[in-house]
Every structure is written in structure tokens, then in C-alpha cells.
PDB file of N, CA, C and O in Angstrom, chain B, residues numbered from 101:
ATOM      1  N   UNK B 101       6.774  18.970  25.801  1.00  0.00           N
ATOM      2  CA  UNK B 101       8.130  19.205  26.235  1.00  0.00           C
ATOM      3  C   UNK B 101       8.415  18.445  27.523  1.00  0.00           C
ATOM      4  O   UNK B 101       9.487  17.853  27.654  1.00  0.00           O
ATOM      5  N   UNK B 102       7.599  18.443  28.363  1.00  0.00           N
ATOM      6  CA  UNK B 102       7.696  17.482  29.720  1.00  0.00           C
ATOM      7  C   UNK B 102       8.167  16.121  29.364  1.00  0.00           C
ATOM      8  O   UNK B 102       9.153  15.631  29.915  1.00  0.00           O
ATOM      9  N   UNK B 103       7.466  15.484  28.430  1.00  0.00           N
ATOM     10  CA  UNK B 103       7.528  14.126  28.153  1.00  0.00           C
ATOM     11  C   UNK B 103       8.921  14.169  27.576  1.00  0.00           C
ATOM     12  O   UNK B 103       9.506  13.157  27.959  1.00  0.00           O
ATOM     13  N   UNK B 104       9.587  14.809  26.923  1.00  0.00           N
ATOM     14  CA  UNK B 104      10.693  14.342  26.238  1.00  0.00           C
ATOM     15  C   UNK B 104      12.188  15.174  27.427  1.00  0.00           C
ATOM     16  O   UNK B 104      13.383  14.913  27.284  1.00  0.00           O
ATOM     17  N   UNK B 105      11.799  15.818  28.135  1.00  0.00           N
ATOM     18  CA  UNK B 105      12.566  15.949  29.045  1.00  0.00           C
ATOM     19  C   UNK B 105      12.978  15.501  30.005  1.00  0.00           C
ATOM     20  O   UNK B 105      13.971  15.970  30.561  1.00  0.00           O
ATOM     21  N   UNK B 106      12.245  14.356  30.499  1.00  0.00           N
ATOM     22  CA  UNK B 106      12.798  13.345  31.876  1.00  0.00           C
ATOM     23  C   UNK B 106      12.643  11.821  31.212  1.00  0.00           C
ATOM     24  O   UNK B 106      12.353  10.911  31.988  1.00  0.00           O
ATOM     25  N   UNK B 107      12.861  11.462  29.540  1.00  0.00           N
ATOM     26  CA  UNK B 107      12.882   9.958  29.268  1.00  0.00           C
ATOM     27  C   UNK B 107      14.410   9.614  28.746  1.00  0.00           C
ATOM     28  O   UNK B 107      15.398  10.299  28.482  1.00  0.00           O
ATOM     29  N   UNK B 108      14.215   8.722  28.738  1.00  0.00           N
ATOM     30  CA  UNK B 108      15.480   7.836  27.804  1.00  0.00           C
ATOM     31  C   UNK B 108      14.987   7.986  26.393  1.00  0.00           C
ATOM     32  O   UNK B 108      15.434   8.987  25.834  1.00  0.00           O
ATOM     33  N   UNK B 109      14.307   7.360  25.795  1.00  0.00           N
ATOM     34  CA  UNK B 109      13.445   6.856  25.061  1.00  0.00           C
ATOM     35  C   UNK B 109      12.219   7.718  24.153  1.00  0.00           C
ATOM     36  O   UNK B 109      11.337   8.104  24.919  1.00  0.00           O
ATOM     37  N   UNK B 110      12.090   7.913  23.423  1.00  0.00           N
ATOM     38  CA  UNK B 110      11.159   8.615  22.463  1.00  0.00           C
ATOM     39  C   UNK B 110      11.077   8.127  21.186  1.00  0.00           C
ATOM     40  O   UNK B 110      11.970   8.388  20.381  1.00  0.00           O
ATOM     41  N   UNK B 111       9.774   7.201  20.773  1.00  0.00           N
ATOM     42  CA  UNK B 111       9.639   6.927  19.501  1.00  0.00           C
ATOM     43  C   UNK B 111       8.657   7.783  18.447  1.00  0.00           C
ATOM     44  O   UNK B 111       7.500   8.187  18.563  1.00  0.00           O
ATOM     45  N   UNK B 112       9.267   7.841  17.777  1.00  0.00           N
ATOM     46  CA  UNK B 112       7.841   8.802  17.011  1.00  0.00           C
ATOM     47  C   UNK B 112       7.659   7.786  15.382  1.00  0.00           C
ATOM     48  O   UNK B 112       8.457   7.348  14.554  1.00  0.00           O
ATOM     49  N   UNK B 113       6.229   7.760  15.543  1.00  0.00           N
ATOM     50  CA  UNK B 113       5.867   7.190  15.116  1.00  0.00           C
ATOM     51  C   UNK B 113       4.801   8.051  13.763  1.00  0.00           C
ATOM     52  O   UNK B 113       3.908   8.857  14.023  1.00  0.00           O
ATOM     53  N   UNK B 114       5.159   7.661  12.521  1.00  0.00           N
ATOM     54  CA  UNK B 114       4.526   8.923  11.487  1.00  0.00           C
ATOM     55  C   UNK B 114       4.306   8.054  10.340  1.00  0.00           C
ATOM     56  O   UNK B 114       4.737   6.901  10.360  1.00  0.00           O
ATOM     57  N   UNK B 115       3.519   8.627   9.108  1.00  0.00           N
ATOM     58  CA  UNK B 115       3.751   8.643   7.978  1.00  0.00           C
ATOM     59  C   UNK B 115       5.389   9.304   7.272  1.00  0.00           C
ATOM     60  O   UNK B 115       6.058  10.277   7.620  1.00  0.00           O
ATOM     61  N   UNK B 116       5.629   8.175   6.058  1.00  0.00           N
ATOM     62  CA  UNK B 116       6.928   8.778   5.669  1.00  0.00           C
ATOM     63  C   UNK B 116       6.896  10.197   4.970  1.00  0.00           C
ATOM     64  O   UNK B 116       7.650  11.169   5.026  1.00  0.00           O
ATOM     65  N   UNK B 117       5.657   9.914   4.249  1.00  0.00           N
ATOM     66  CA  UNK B 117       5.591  11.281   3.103  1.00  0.00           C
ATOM     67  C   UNK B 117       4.371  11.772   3.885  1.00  0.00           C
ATOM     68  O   UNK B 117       3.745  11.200   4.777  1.00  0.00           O
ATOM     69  N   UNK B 118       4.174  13.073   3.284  1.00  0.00           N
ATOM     70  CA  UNK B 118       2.951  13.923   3.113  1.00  0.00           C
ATOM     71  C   UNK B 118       2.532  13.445   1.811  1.00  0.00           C
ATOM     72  O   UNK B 118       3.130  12.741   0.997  1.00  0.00           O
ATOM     73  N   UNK B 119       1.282  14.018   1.780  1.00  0.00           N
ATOM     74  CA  UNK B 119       0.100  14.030   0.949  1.00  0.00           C
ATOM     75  C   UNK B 119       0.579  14.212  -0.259  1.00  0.00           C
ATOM     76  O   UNK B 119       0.124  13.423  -1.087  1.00  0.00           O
ATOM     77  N   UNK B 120       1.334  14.972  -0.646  1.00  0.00           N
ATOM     78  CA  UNK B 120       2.323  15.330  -2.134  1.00  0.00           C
ATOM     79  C   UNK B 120       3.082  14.370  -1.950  1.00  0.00           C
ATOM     80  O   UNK B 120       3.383  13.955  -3.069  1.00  0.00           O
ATOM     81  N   UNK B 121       3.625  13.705  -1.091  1.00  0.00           N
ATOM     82  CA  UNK B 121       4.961  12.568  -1.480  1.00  0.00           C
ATOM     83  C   UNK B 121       6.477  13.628  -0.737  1.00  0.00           C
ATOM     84  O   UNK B 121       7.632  13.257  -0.943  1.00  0.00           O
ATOM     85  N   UNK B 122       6.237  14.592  -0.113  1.00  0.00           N
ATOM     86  CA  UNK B 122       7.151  15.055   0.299  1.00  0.00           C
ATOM     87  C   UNK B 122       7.642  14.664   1.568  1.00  0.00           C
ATOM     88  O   UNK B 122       6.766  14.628   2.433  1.00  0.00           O
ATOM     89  N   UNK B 123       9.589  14.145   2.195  1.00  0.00           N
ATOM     90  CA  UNK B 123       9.796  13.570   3.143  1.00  0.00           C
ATOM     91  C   UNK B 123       9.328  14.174   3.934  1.00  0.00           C
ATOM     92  O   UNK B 123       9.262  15.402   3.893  1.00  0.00           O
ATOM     93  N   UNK B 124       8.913  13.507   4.796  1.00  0.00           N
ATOM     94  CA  UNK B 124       8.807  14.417   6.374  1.00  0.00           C
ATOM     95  C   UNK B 124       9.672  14.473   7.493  1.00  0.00           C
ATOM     96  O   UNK B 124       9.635  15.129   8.534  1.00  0.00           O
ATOM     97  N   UNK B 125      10.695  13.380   6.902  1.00  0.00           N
ATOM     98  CA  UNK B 125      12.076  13.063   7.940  1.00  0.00           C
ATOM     99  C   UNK B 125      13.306  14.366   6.471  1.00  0.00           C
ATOM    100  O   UNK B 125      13.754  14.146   5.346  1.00  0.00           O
ATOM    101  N   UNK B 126      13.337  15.295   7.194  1.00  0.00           N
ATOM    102  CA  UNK B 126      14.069  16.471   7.111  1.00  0.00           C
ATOM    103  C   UNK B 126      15.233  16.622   7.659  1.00  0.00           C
ATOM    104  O   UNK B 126      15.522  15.946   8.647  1.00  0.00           O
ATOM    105  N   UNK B 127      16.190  17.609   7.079  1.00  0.00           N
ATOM    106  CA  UNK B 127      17.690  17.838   7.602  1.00  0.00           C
ATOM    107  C   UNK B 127      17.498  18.494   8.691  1.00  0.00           C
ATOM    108  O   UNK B 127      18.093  18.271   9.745  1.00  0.00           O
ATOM    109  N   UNK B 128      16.354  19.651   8.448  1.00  0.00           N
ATOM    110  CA  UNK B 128      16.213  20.309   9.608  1.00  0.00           C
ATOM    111  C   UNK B 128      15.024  20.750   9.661  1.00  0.00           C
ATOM    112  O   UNK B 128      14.632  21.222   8.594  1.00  0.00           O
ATOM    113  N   UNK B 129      14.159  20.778  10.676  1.00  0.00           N
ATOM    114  CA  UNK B 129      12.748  21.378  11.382  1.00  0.00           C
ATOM    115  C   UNK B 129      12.530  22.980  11.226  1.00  0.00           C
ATOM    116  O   UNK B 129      12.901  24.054  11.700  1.00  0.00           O
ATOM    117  N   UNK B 130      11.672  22.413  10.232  1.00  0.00           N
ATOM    118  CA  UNK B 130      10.902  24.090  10.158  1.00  0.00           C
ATOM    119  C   UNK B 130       9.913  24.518  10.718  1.00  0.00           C
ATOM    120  O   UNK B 130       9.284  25.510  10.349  1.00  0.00           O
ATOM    121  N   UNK B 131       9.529  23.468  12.163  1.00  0.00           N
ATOM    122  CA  UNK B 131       8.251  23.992  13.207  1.00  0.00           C
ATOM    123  C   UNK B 131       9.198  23.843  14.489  1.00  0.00           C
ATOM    124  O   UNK B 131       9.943  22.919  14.816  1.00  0.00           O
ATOM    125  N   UNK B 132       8.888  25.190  15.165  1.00  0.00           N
ATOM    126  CA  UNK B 132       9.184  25.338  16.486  1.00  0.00           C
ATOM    127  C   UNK B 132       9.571  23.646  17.041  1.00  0.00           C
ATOM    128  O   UNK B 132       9.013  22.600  16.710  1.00  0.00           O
ATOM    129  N   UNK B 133      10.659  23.845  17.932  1.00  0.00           N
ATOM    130  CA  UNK B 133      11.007  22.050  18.856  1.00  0.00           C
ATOM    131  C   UNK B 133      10.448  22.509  20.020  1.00  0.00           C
ATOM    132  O   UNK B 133      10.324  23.587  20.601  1.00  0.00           O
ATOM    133  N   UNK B 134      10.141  21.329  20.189  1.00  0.00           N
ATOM    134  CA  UNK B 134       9.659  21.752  22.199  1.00  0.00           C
ATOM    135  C   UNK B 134      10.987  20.453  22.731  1.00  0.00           C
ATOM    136  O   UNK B 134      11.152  20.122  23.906  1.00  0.00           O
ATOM    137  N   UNK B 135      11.573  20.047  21.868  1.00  0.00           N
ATOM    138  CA  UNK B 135      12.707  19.039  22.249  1.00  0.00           C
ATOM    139  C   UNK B 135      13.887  18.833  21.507  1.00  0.00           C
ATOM    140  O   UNK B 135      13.628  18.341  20.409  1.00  0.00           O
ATOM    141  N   UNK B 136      15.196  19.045  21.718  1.00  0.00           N
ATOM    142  CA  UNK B 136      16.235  18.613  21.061  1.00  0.00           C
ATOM    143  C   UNK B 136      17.252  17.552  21.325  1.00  0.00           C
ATOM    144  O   UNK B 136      18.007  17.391  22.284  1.00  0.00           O
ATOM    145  N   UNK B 137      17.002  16.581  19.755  1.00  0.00           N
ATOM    146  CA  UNK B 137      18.279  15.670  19.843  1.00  0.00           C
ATOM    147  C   UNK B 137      17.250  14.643  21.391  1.00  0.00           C
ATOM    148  O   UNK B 137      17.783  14.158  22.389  1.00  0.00           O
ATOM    149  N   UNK B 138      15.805  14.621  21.053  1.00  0.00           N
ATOM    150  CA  UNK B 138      15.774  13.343  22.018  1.00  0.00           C
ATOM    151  C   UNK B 138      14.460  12.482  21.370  1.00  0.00           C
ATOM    152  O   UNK B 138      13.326  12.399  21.843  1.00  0.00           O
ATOM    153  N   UNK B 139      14.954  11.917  20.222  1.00  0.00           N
ATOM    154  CA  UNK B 139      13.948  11.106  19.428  1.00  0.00           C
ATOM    155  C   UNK B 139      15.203  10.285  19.215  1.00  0.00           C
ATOM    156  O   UNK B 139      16.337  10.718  19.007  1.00  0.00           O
ATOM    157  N   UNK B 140      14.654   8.542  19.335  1.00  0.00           N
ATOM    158  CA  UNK B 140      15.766   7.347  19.257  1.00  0.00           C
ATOM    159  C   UNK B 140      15.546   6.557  18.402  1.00  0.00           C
ATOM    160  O   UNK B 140      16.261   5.715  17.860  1.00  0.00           O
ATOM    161  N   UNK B 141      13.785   7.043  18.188  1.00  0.00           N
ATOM    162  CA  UNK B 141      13.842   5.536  16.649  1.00  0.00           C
ATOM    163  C   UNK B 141      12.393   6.335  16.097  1.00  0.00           C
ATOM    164  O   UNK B 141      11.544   6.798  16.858  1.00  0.00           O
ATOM    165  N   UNK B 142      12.341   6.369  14.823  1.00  0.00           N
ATOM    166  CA  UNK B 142      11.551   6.733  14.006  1.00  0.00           C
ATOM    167  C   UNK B 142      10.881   5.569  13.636  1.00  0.00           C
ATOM    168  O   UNK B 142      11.563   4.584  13.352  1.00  0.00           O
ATOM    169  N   UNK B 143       9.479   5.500  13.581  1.00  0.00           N
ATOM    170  CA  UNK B 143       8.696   4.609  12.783  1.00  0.00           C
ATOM    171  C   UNK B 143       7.640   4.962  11.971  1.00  0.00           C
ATOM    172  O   UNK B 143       6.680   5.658  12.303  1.00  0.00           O
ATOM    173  N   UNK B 144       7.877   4.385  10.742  1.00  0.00           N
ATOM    174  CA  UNK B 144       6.811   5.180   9.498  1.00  0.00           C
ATOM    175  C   UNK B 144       6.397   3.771   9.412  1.00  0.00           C
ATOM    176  O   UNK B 144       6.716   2.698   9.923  1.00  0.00           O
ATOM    177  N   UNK B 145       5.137   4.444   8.125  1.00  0.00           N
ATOM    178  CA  UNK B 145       4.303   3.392   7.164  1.00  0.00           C
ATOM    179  C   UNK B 145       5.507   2.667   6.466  1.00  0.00           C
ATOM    180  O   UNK B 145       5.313   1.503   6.114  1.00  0.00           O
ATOM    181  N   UNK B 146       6.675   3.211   6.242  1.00  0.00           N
ATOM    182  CA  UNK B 146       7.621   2.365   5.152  1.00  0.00           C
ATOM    183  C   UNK B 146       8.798   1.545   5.675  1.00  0.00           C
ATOM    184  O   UNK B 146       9.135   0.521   5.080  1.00  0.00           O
ATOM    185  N   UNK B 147       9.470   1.990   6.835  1.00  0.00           N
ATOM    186  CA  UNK B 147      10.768   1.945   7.599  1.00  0.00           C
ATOM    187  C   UNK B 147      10.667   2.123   8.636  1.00  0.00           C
ATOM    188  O   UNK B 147       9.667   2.626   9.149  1.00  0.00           O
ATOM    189  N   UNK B 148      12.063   1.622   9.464  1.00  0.00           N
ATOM    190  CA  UNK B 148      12.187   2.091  10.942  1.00  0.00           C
ATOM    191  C   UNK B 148      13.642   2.065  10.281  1.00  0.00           C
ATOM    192  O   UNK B 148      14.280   1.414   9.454  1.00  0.00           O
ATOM    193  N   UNK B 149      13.845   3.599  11.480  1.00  0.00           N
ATOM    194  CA  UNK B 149      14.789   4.236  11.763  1.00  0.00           C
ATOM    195  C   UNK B 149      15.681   4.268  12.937  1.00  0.00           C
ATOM    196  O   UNK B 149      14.906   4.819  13.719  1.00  0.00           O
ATOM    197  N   UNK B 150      16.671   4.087  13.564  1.00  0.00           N
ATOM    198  CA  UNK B 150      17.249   4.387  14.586  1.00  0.00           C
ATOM    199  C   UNK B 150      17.633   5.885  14.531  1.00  0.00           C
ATOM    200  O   UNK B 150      17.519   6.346  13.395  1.00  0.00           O
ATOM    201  N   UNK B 151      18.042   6.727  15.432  1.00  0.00           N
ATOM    202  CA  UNK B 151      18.494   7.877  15.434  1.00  0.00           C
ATOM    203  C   UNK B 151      19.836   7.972  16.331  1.00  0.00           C
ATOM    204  O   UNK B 151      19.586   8.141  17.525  1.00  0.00           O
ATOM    205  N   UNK B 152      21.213   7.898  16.000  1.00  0.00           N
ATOM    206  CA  UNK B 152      22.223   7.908  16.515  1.00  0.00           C
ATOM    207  C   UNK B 152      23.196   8.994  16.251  1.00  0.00           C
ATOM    208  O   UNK B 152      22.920   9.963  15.543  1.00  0.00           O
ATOM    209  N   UNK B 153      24.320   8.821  16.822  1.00  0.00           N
ATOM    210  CA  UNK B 153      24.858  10.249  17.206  1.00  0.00           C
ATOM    211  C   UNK B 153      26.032  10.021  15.645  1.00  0.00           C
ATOM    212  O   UNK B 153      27.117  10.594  15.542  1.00  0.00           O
ATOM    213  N   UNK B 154      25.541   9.223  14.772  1.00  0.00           N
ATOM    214  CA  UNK B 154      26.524   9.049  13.680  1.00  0.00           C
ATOM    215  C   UNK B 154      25.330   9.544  12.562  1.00  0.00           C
ATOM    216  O   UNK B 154      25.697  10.070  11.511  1.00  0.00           O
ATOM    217  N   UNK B 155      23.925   9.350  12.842  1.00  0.00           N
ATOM    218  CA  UNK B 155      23.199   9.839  11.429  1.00  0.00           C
ATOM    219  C   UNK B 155      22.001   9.030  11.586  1.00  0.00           C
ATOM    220  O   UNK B 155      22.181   8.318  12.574  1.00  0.00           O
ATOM    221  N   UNK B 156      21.244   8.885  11.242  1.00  0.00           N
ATOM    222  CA  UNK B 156      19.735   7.942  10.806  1.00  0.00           C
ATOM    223  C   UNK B 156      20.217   6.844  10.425  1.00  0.00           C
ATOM    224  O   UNK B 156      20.882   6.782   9.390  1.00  0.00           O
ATOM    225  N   UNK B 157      19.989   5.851  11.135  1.00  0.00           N
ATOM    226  CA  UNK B 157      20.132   3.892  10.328  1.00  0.00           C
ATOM    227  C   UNK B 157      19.157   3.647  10.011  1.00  0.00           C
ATOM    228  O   UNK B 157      18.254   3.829  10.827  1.00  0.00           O
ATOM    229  N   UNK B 158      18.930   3.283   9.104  1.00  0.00           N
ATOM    230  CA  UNK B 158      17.750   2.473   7.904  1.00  0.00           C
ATOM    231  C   UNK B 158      18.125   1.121   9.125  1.00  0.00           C
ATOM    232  O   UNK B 158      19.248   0.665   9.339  1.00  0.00           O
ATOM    233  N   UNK B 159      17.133   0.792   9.638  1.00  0.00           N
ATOM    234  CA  UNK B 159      17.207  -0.921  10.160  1.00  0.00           C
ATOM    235  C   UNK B 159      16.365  -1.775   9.316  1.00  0.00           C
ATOM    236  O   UNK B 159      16.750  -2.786   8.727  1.00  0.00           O
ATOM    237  N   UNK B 160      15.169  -1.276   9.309  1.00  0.00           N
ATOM    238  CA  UNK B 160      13.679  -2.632   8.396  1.00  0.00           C
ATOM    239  C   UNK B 160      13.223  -1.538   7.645  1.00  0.00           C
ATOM    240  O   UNK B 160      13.405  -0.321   7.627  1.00  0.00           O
ATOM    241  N   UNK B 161      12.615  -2.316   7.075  1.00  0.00           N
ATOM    242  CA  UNK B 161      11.613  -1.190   5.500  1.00  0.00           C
ATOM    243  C   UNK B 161      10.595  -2.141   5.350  1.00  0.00           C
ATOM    244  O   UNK B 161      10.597  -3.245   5.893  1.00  0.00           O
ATOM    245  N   UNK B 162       9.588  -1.632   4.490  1.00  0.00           N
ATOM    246  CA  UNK B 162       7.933  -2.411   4.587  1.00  0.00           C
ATOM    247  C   UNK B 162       8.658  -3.048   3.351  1.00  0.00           C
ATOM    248  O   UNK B 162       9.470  -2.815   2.455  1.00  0.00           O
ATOM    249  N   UNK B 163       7.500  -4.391   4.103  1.00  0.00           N
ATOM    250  CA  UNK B 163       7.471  -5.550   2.225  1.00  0.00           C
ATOM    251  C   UNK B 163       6.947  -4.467   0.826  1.00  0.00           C
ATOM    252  O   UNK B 163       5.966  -3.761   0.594  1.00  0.00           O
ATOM    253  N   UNK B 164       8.005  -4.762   0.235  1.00  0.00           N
ATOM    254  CA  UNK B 164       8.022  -4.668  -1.271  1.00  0.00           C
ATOM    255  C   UNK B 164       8.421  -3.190  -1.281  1.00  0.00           C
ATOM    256  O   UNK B 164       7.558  -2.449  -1.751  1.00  0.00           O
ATOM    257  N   UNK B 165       9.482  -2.641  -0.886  1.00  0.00           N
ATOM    258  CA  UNK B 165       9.961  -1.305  -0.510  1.00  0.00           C
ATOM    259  C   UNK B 165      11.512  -1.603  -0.609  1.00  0.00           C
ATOM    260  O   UNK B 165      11.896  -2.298   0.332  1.00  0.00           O
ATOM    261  N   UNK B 166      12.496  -1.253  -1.508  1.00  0.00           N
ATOM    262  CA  UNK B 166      14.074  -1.380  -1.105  1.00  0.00           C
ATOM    263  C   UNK B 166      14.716  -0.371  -0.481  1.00  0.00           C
ATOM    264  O   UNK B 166      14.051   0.665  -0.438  1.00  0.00           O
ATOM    265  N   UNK B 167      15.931  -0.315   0.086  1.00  0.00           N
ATOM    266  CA  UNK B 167      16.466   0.528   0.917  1.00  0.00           C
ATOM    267  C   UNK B 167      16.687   2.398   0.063  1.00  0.00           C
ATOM    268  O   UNK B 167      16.540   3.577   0.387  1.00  0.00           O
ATOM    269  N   UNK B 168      17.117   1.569  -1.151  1.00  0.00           N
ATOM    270  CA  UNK B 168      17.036   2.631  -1.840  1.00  0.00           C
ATOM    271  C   UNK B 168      15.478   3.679  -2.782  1.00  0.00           C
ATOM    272  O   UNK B 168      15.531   4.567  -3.633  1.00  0.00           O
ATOM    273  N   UNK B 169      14.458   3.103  -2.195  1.00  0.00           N
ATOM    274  CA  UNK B 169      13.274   3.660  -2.431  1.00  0.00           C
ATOM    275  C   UNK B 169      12.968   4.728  -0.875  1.00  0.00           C
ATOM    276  O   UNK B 169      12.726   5.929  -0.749  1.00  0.00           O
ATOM    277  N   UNK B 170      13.136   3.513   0.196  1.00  0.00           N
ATOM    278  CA  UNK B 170      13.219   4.421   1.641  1.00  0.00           C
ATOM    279  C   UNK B 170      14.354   5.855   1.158  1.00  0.00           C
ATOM    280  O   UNK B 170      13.862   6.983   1.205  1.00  0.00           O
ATOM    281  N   UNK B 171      15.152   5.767   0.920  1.00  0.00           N
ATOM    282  CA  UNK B 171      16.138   6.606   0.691  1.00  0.00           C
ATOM    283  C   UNK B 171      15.745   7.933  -0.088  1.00  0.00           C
ATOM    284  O   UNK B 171      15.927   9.061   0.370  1.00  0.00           O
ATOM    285  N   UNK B 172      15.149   7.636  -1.400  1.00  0.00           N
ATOM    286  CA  UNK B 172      14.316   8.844  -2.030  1.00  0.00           C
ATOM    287  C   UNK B 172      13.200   9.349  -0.900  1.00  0.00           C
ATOM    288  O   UNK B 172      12.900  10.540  -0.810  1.00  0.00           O
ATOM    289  N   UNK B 173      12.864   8.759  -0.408  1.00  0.00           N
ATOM    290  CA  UNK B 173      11.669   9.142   0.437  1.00  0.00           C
ATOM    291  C   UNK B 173      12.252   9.889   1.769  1.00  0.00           C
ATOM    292  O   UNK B 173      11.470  10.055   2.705  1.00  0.00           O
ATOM    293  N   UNK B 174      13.190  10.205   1.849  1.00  0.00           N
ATOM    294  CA  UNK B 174      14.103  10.604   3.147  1.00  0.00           C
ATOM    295  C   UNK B 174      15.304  11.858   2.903  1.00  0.00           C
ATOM    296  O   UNK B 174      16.455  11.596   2.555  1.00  0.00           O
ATOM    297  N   UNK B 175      14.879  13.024   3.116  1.00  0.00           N
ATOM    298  CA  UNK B 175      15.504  13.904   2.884  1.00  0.00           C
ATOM    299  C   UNK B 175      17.245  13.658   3.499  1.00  0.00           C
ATOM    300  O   UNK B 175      18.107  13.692   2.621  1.00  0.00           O
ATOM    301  N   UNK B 176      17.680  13.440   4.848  1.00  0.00           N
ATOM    302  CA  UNK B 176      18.996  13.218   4.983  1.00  0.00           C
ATOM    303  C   UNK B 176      19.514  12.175   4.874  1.00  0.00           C
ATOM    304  O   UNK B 176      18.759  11.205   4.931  1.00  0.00           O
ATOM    305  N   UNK B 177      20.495  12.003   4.742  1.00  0.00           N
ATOM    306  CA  UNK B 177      21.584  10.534   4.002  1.00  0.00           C
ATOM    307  C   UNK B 177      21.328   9.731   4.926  1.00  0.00           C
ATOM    308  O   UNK B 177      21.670  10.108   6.047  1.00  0.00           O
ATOM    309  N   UNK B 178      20.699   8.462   4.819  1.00  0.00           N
ATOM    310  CA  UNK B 178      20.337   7.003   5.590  1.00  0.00           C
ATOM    311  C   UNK B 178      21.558   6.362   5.673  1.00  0.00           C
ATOM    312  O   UNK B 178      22.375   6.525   4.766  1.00  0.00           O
ATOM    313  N   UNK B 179      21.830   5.597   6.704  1.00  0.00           N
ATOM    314  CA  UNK B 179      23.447   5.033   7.122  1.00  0.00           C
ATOM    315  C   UNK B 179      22.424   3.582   7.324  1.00  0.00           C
ATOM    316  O   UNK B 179      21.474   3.411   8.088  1.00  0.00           O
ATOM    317  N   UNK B 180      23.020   2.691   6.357  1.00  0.00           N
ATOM    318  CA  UNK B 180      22.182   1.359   6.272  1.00  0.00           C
ATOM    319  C   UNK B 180      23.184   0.355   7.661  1.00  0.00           C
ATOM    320  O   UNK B 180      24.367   0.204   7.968  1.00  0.00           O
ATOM    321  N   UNK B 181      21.942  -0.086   8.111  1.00  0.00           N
ATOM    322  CA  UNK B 181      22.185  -1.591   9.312  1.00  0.00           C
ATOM    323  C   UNK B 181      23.047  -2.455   8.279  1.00  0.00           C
ATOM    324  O   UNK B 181      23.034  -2.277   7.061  1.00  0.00           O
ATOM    325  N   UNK B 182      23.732  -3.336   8.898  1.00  0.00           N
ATOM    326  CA  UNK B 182      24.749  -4.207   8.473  1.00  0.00           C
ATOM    327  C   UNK B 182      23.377  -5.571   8.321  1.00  0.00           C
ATOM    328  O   UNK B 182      23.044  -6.283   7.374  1.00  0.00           O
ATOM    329  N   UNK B 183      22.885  -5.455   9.719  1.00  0.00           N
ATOM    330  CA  UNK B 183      21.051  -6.132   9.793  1.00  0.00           C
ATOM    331  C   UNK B 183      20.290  -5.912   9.254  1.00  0.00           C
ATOM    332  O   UNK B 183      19.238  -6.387   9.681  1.00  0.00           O
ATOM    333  N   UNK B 184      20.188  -5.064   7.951  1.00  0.00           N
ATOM    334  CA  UNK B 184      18.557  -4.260   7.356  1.00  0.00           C
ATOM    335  C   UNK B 184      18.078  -5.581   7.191  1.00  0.00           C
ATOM    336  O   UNK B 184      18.737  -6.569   6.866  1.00  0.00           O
ATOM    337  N   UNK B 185      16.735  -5.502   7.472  1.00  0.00           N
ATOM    338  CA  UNK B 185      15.801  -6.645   7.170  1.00  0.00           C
ATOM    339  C   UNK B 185      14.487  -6.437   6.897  1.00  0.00           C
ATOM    340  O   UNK B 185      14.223  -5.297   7.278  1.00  0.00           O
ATOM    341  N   UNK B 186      13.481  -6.987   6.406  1.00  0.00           N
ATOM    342  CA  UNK B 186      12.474  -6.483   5.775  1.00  0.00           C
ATOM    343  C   UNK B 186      11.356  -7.175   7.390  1.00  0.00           C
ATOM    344  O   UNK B 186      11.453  -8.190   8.080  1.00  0.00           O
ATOM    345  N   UNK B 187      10.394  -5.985   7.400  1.00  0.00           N
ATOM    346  CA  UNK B 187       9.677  -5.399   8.347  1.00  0.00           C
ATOM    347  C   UNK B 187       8.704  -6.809   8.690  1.00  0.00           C
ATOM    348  O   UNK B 187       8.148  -7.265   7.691  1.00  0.00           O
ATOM    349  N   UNK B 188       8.516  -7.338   9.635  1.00  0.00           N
ATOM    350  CA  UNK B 188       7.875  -8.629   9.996  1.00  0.00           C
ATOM    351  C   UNK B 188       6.472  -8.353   9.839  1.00  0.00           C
ATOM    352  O   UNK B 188       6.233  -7.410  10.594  1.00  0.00           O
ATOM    353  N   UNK B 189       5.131  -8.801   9.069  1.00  0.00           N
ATOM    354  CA  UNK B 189       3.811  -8.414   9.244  1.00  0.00           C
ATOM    355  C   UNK B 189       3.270  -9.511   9.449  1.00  0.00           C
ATOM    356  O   UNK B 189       2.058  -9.573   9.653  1.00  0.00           O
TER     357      UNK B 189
END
């Protein structure tokens, strides 16, 4: 809770699915927050995410992954970059 209380900035960085294939980017948190509304960009094995005050932007997705595969894999509605571009490796 310290850390996310005096930054700008918070990336969290995860797997997209669990072990079953279930999203882990959720409408809403079913484990206790020690922080609200201060995560700015999500980064998984599949995508990066921005987090803005309009919804989740899909920006990049991993090679050989389309926006609409990220999308099944993502419980709330993805608001696609005008920029989506595929993830530099």
C-alpha cells in the first residue's frame, strides 16, 4: 500500500490467464485492494494495456495473438489504440 500511495506510476506486470485459461484482468477484484484506481499500464505474457479514465486500451499484443483473441482472454471490454501494434521481440 505504501508503494502505490506516493507514485504516479504503477505497472503490473502478470500472466494473462490462470492455469485454467481464466482472465485475470477482471471487472472487479475479488481480493482485498491495498490500492485504488492507481495501476497505469498492465503487462502480460500476451498484451499491454494502458489503464485510463475511459476503460483499458489494448496498445500491443504478442506475435501471433489478434486483438480479438486478447479480447476473449480479458474479462472487461478492451477500447483498441488507433496505434495497436504487435509487441517488438
Amino acid at each position: 500500500m505504501d508503494l502505490a500511495a506516493g507514485t504516479k506510476n504503477i505497472v503490473v506486470t502478470m500472466t494473462h490467464t490462470g492455469k485454467n485459461g481464466e482472465p485475470k484482468i477482471v471487472k472487479e477484484c475479488s481480493f482485498p485492494l491495498t490500492g485504488r484506481k492507481c495501476v497505469s499500464l498492465i503487462v502480460t505474457d500476451l498484451a499491454v494495456i494502458r489503464v485510463t479514465s475511459e476503460g483499458l486500451v489494448l496498445e500491443e499484443v504478442a506475435p501471433g495473438f489478434s486483438a480479438e483473441e486478447i479480447q476473449k482472454a480479458t474479462e472487461p471490454k478492451l477500447l483498441m489504440s488507433p496505434a495497436l501494434k504487435e509487441i517488438a521481440v
